[in-house]
Backbone bond lengths (Angstrom), bond angles and torsions (degrees), N, CA, C in turn:
res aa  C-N    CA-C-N  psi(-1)  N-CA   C-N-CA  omega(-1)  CA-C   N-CA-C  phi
1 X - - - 1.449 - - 1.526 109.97 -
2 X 1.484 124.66 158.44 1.582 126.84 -170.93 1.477 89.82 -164.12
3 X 1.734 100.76 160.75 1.412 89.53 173.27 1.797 92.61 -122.06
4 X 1.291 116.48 -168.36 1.449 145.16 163.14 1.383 106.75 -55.99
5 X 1.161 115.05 167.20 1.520 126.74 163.26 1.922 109.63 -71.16
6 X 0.843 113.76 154.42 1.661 113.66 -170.35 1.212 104.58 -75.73
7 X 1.263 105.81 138.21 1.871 114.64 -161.22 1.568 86.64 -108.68
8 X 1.928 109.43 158.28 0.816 146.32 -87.83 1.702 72.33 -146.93
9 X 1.421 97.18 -59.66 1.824 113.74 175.45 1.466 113.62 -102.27
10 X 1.234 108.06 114.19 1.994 112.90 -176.21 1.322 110.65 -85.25
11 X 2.154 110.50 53.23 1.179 96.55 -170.21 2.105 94.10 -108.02
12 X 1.238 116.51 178.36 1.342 118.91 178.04 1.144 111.16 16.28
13 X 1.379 97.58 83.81 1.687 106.15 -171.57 1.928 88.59 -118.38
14 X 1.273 105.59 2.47 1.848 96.77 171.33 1.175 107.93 -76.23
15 X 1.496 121.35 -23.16 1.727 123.33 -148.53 1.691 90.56 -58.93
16 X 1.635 86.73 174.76 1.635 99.13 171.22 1.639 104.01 -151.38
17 X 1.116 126.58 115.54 1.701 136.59 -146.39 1.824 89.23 -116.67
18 X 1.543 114.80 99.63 1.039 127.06 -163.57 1.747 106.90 -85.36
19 X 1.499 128.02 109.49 1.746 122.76 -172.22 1.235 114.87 -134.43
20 X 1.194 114.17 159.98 1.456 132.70 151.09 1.158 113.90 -85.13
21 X 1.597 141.65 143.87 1.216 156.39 162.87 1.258 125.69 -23.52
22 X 1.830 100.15 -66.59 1.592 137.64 179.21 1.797 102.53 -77.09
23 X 1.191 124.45 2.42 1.572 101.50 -158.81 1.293 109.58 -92.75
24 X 1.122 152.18 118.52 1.258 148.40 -170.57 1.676 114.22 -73.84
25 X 1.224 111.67 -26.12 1.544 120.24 161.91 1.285 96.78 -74.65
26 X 1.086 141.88 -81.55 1.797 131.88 -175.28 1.574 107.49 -25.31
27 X 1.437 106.25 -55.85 1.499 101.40 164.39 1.710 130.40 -33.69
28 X 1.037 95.13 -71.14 1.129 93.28 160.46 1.303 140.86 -47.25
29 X 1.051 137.85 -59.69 1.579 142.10 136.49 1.427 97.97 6.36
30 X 1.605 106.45 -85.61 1.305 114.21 -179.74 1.388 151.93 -30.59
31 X 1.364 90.75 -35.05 1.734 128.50 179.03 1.344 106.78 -72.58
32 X 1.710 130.36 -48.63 1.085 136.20 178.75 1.214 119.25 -98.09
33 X 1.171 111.68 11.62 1.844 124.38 157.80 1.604 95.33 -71.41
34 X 1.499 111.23 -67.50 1.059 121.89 -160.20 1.355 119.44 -65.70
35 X 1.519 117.87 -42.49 1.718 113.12 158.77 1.056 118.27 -42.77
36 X 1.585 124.70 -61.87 1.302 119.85 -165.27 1.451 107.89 -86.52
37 X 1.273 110.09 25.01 2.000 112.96 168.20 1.451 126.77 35.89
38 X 1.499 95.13 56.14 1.886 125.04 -158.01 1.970 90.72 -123.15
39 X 1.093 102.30 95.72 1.502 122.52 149.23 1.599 120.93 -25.02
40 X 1.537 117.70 112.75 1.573 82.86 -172.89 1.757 69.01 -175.03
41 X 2.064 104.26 120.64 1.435 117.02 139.76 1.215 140.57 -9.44
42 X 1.135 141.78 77.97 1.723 144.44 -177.26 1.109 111.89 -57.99
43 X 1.163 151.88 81.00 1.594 140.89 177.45 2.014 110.52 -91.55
44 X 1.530 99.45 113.58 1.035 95.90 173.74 1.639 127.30 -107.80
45 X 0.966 105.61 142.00 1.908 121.49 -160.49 1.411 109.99 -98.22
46 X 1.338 132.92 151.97 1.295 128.83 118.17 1.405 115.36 -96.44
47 X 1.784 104.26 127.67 1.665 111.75 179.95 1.155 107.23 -54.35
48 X 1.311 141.35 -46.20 1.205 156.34 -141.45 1.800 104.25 -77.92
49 X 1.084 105.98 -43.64 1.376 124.12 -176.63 1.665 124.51 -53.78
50 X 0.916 122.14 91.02 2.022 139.71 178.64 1.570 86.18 -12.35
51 X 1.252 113.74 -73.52 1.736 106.44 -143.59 2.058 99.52 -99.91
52 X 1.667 92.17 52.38 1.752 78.52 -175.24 1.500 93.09 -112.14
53 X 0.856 125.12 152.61 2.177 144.41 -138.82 1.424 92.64 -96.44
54 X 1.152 139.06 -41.82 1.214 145.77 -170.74 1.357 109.76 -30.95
55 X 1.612 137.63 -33.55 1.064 120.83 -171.92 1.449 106.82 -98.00
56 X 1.408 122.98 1.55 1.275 119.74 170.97 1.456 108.90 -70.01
57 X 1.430 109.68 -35.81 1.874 108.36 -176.34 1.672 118.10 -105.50
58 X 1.323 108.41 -5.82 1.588 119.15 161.84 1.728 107.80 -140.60
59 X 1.262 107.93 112.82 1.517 124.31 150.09 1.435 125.13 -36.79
60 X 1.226 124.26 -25.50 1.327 122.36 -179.56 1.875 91.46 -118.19
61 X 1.077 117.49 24.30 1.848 99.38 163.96 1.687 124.00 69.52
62 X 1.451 117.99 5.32 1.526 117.93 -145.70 1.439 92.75 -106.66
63 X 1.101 88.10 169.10 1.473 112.30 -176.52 1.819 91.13 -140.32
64 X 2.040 95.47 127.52 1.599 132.38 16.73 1.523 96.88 -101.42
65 X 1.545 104.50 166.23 1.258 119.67 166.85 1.396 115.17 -144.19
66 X 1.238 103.72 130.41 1.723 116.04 -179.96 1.272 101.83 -86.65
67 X 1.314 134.32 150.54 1.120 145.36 155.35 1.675 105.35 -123.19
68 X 1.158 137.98 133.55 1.376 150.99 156.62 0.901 129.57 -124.28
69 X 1.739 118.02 153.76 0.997 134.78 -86.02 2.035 102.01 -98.71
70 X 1.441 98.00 24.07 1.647 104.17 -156.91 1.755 86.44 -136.08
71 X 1.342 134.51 5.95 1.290 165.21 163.66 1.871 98.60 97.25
72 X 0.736 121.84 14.42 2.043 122.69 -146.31 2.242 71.20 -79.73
73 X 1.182 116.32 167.01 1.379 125.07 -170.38 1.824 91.90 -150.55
74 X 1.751 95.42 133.88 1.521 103.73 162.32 1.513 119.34 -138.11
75 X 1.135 106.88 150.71 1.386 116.50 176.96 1.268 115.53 -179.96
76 X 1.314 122.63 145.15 1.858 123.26 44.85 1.455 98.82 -94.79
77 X 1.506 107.21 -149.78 1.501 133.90 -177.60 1.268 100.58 -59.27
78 X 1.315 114.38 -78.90 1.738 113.24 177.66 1.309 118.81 -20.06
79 X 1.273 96.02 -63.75 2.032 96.00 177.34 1.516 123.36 -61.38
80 X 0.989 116.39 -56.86 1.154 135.44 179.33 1.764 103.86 -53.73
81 X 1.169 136.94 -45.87 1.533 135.89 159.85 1.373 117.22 -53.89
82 X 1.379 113.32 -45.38 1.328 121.67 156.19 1.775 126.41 -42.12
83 X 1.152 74.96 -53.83 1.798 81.02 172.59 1.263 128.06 -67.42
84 X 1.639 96.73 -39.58 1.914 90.05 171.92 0.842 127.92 -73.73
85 X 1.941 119.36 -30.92 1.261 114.81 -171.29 1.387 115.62 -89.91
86 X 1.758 117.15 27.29 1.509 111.96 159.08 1.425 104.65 -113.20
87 X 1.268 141.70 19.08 1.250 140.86 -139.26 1.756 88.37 -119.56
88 X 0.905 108.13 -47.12 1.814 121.46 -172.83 1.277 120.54 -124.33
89 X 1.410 120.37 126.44 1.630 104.05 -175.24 1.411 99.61 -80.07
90 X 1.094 157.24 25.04 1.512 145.69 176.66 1.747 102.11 -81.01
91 X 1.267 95.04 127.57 1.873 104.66 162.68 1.552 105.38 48.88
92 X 1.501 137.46 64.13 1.062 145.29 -167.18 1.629 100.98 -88.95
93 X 1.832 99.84 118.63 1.615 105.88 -153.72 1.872 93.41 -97.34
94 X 1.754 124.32 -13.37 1.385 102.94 179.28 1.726 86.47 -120.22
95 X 1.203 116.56 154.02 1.094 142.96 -175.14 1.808 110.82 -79.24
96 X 0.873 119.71 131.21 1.699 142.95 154.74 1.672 98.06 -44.14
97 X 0.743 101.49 -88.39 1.780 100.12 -153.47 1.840 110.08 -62.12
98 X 1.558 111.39 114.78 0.979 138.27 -168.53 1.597 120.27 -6.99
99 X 1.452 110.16 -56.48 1.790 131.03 -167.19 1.461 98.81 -77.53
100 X 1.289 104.15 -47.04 1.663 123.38 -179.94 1.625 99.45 -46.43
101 X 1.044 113.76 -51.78 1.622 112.91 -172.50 1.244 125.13 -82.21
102 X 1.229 114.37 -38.11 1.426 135.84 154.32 1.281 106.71 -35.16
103 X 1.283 133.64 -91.95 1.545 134.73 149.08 2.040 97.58 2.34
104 X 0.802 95.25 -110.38 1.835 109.54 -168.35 1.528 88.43 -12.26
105 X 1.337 111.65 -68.95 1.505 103.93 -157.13 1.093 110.82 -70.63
106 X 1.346 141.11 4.27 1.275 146.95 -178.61 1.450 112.91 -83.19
107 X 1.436 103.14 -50.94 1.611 116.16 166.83 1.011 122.33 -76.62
108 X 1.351 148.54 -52.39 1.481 115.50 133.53 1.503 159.05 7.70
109 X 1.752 95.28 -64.73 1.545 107.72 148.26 1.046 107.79 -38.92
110 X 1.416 129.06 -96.08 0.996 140.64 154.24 1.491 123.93 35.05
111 X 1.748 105.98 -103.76 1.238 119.24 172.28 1.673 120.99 -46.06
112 X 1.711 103.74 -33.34 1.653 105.23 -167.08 2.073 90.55 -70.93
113 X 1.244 105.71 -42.53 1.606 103.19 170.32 1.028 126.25 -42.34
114 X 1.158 124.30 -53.88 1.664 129.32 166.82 1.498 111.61 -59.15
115 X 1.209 121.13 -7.55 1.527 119.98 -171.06 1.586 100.40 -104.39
116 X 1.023 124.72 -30.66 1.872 150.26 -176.64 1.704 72.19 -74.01
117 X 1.559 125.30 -91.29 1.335 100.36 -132.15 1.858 110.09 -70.62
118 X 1.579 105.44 -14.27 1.551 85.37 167.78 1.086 140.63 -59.88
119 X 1.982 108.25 -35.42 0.593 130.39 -161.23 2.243 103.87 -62.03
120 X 1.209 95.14 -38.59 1.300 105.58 177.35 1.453 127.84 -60.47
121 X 1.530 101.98 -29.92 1.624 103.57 176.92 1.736 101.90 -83.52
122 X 1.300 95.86 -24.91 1.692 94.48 -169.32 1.822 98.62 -48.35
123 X 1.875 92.39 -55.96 1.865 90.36 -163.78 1.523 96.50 -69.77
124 X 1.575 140.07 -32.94 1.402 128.88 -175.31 1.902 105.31 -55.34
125 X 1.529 114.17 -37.98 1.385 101.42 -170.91 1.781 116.85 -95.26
126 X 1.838 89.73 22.87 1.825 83.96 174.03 2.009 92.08 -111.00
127 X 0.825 118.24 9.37 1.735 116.57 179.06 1.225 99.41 -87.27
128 X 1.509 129.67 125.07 1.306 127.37 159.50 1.296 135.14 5.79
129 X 1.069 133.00 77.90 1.963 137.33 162.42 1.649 90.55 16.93
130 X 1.231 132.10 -71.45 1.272 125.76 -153.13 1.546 113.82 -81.25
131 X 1.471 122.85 -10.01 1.175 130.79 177.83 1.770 113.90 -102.62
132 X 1.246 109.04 -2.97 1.432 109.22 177.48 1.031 121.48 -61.47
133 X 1.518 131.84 155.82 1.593 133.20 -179.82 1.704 102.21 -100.11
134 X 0.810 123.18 108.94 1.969 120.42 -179.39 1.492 107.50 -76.01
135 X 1.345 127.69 -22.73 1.360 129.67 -161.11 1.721 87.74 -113.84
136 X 1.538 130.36 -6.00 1.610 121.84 164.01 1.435 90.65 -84.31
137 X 1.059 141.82 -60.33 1.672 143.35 -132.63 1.780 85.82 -81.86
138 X 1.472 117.12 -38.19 1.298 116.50 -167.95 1.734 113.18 -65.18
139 X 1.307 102.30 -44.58 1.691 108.33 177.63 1.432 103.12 -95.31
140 X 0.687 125.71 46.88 1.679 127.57 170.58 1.968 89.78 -132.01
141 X 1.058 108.56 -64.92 1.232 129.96 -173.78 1.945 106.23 -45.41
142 X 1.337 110.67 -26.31 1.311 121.06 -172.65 2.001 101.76 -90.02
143 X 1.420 91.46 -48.49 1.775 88.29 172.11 1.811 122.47 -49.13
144 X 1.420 96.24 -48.29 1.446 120.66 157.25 1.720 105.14 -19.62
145 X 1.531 101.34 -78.72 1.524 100.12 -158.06 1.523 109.50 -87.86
146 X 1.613 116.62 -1.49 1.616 115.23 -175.72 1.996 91.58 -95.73
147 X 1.540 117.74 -29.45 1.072 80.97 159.23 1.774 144.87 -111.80
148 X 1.288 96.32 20.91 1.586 111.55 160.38 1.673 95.55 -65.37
149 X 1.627 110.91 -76.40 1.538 103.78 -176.57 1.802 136.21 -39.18
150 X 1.202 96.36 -21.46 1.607 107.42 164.78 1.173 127.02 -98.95
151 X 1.407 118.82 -13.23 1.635 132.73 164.88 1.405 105.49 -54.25
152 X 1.363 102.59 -70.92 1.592 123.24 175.92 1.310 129.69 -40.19
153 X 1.541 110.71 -41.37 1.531 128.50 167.86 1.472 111.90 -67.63
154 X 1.467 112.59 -37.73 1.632 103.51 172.25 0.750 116.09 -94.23
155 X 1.279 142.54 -7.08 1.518 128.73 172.01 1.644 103.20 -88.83
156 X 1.401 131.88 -30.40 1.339 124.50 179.07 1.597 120.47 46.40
157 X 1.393 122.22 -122.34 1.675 120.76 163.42 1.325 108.43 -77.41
158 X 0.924 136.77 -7.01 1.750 130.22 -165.63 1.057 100.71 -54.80
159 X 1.637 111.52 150.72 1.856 113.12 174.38 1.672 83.03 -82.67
160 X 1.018 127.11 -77.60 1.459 111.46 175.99 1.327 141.80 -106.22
161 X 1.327 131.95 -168.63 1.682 119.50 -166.72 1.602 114.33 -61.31
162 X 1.689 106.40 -37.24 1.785 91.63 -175.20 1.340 103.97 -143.31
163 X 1.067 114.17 136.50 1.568 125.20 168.79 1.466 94.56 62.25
164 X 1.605 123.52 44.66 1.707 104.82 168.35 1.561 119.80 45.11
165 X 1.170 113.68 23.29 1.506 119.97 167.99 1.295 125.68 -137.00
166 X 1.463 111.09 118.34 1.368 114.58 173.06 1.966 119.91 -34.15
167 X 1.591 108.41 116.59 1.273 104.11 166.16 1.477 120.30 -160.73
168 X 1.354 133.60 -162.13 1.150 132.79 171.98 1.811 112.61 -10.41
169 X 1.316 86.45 -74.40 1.760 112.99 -167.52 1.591 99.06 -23.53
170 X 1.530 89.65 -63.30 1.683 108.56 -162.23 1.495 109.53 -60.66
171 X 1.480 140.67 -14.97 1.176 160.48 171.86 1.263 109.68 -70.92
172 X 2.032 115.45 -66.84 0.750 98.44 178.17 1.826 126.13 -88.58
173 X 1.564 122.18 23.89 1.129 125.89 168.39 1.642 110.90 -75.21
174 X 1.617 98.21 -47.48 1.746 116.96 -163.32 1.451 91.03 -52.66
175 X 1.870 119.30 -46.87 1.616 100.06 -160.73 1.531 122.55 -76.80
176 X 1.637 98.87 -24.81 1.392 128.18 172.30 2.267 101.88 -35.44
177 X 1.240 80.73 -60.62 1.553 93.62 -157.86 1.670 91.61 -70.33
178 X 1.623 112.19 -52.71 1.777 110.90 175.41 1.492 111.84 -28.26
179 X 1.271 107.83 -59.77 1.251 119.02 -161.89 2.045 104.92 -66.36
180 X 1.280 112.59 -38.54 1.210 110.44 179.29 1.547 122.97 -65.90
181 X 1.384 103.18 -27.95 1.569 120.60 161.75 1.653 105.68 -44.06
182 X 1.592 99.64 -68.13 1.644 112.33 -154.20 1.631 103.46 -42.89
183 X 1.655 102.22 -34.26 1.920 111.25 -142.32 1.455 96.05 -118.18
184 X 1.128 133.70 -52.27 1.510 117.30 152.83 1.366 136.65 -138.68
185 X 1.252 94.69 97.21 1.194 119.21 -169.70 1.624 112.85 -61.78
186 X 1.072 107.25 4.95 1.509 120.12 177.06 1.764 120.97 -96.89
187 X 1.632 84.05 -2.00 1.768 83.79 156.28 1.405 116.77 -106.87
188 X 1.248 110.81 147.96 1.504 123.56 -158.40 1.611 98.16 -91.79
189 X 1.353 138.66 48.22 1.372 115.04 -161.35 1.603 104.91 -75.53
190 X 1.168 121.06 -49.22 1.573 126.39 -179.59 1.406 119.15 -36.36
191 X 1.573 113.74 -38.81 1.584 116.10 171.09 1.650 96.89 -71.71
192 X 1.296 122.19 -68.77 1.506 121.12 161.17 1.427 124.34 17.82
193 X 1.530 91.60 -98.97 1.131 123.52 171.48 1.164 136.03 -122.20
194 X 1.455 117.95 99.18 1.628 119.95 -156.90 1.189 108.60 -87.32
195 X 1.329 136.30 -5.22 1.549 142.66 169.38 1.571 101.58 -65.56
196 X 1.414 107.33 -67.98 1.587 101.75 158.43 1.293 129.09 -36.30
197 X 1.396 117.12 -54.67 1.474 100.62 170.62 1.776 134.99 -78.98
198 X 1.320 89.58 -3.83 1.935 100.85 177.86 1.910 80.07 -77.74
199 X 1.260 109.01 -76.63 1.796 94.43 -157.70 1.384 96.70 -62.48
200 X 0.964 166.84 16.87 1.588 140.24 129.88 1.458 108.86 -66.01
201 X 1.067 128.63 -69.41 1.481 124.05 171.56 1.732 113.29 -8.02
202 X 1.575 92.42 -57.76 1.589 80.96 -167.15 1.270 91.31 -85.76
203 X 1.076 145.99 -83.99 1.334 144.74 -163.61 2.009 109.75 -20.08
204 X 1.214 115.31 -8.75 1.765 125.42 173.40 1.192 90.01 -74.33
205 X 1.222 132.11 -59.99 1.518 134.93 -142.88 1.677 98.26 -76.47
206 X 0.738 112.14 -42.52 1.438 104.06 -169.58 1.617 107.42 -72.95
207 X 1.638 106.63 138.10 1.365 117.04 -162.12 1.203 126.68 -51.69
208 X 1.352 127.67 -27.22 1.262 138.16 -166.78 1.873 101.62 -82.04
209 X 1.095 105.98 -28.61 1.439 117.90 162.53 1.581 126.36 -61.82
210 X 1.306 107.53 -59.60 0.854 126.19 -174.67 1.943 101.48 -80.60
211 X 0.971 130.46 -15.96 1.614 106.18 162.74 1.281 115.04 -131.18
212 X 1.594 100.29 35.27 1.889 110.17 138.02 1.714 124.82 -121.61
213 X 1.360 114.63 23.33 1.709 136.24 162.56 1.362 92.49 -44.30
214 X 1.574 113.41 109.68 1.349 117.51 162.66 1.709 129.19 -56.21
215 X 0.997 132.68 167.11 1.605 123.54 166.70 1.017 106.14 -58.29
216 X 1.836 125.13 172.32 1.355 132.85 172.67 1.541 104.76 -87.16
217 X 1.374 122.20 -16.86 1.452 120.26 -146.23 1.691 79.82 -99.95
């Protein structure tokens, strides 16, 4: 267990924000703990592991999972971002006004999609050479690059994904792309698409980024 850097607001400081290391949704979680400067228990898991608690507070086993502070448990990412960013008015990452949000959550979708289908070739290309599916890894692999290619198209010059303001979207793009780094690094998106790689660049620097960088291993 570890905690956050000391927040700013001493609010729900019982919670306990249940992750994996590698998870790019945990990431996330994480990321918007840390914007909105919300105190909150790190508990780190192996899924794999017989006696790990996780299924007492999520039914489906996933990572992330909030637990608060009255034991009630939420998740996934979506919710759980949702939840924080009405909890505190500091640095409010989805927007009030209807279209505005729509947008955010759109890109999101989005990015968490591109994170689903890697995530799928990742576990299809650790099963035995002879047990692999070529026509799963192939259409997974296609979502991959239709939604890099549509990331790129909507963001165009924008400093960020919507309305020129840092939010959700841009969080969950940065981990989207983090995570594609970590696992295959054999896609070239940055030569690709350098809009993508200018807003990741900056979006590294900023702290909340920078002290949720997954391991290499």
């Amino acid at each position: 267990m570890h905690y956050n850097a000391r927040s700013l607001l001493n609010v729900l400081n019982d919670m306990k924000l249940f992750i994996t290391p590698a998870s790019p949704y945990a990431r996330k979680a994480r990321i918007v703990l840390a914007e909105k400067r919300i105190e909150c228990e790190l508990v780190e898991l192996v899924l794999s592991a017989p006696d790990s608690p996780l299924p007492d507070y999520n039914p489906l086993g996933k990572v992330p999972t909030l637990v608060l502070d009255d034991g009630r448990s939420i998740y996934d990412s979506p919710v759980i971002a949702e939840y924080l960013d009405n909890k505190t008015p500091v640095a409010h990452l989805i927007p009030q006004e209807h279209n505005l949000r729509i947008d955010v959550r759109c890109w999101e979708a989005l990015a968490d999609g591109v994170c689903d289908a890697t995530v799928a070739v990742v576990m299809e290309k650790r099963r035995p050479a002879e047990g692999q599916d070529p026509k799963l890894i192939e259409r997974q692999m296609l979502k991959v690059e239709r939604g890099l290619r549509t990331m790129a198209q909507d963001l165009g010059d924008s400093k960020w994904c919507v309305d020129d303001t840092f939010s959700l979207a841009d969080i969950a793009v940065g981990c989207t792309l983090g995570y594609l780094g970590l696992r295959m690094p054999e896609i070239n998106w940055r030569e690709d698409y350098p809009n993508l790689a200018k807003l990741f660049a900056k979006l590294s620097k900023r702290q909340s980024f920078l002290d949720s960088i997954p391991p290499a291993a």
